[in-house]
C-alpha positions in Angstrom: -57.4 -0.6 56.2 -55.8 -1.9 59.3 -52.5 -0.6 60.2 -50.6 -3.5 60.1 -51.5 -3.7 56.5 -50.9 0.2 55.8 -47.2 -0.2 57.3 -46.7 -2.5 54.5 -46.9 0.1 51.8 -43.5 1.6 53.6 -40.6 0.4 52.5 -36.7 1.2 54.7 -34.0 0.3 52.2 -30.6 1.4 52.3 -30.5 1.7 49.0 -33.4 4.1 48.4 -33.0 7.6 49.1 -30.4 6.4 51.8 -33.0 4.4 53.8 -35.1 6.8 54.4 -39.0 5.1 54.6 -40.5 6.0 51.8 -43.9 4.6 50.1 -42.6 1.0 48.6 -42.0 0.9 44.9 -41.6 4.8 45.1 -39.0 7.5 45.9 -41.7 9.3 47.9 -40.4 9.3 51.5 -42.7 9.4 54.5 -41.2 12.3 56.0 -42.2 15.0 52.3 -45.8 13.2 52.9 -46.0 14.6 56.8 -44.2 17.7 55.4 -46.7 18.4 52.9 -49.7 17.9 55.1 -48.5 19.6 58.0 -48.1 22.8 55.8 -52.0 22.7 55.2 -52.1 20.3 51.7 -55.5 18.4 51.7 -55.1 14.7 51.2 -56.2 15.9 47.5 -53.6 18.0 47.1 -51.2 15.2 48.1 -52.5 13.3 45.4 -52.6 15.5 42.8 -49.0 16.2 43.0 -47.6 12.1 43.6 -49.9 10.9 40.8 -48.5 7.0 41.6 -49.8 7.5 45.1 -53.2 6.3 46.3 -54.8 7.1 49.0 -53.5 4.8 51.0 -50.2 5.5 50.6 -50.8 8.8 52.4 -53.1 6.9 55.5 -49.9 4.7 55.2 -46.9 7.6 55.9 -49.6 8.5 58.8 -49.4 5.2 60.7 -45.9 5.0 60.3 -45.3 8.1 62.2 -47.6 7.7 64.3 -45.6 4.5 65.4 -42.3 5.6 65.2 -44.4 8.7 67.9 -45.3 5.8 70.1 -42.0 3.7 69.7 -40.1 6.7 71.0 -42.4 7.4 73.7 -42.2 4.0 75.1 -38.4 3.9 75.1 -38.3 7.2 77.1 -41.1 6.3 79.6 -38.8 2.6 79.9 -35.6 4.9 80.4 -36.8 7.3 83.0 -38.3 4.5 85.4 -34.9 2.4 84.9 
């Protein structure tokens, strides 16, 4: 799925678990997603435990930190030349 699509499964509302991105229609946030896969979860084991999540979802939370990754990168490069 292309990324632009995947970013659209993340939803920022101030009014769901106080903005944090989380996958849309859910109260899953990005950041418990990362959390769970960085601590050695499979993608199956992901799923397992968020039974409203597809697979997707998961690919989704992974292109949205992977652009928030290059977002901040590009601000600092643009900072340090001035």
């Amino acid at each position: 799925m292309a990324e632009k699509k995947l970013l659209n499964r993340i939803e920022l509302n101030p009014k769901v678990m106080l903005g944090k991105p989380v996958i849309r229609g859910t109260r899953v946030t990005v950041g418990i997603l990362l959390e769970h896969l960085a601590s050695g979860w499979t993608l199956e084991e992901v799923l397992r435990n968020h039974p409203r999540l597809l697979r997707d979802d998961v690919y989704a939370a992974l292109a949205f930190a992977r652009s928030v990754v290059a977002r901040e990168s590009r601000r600092r490069r643009t900072r340090s030349t001035g």
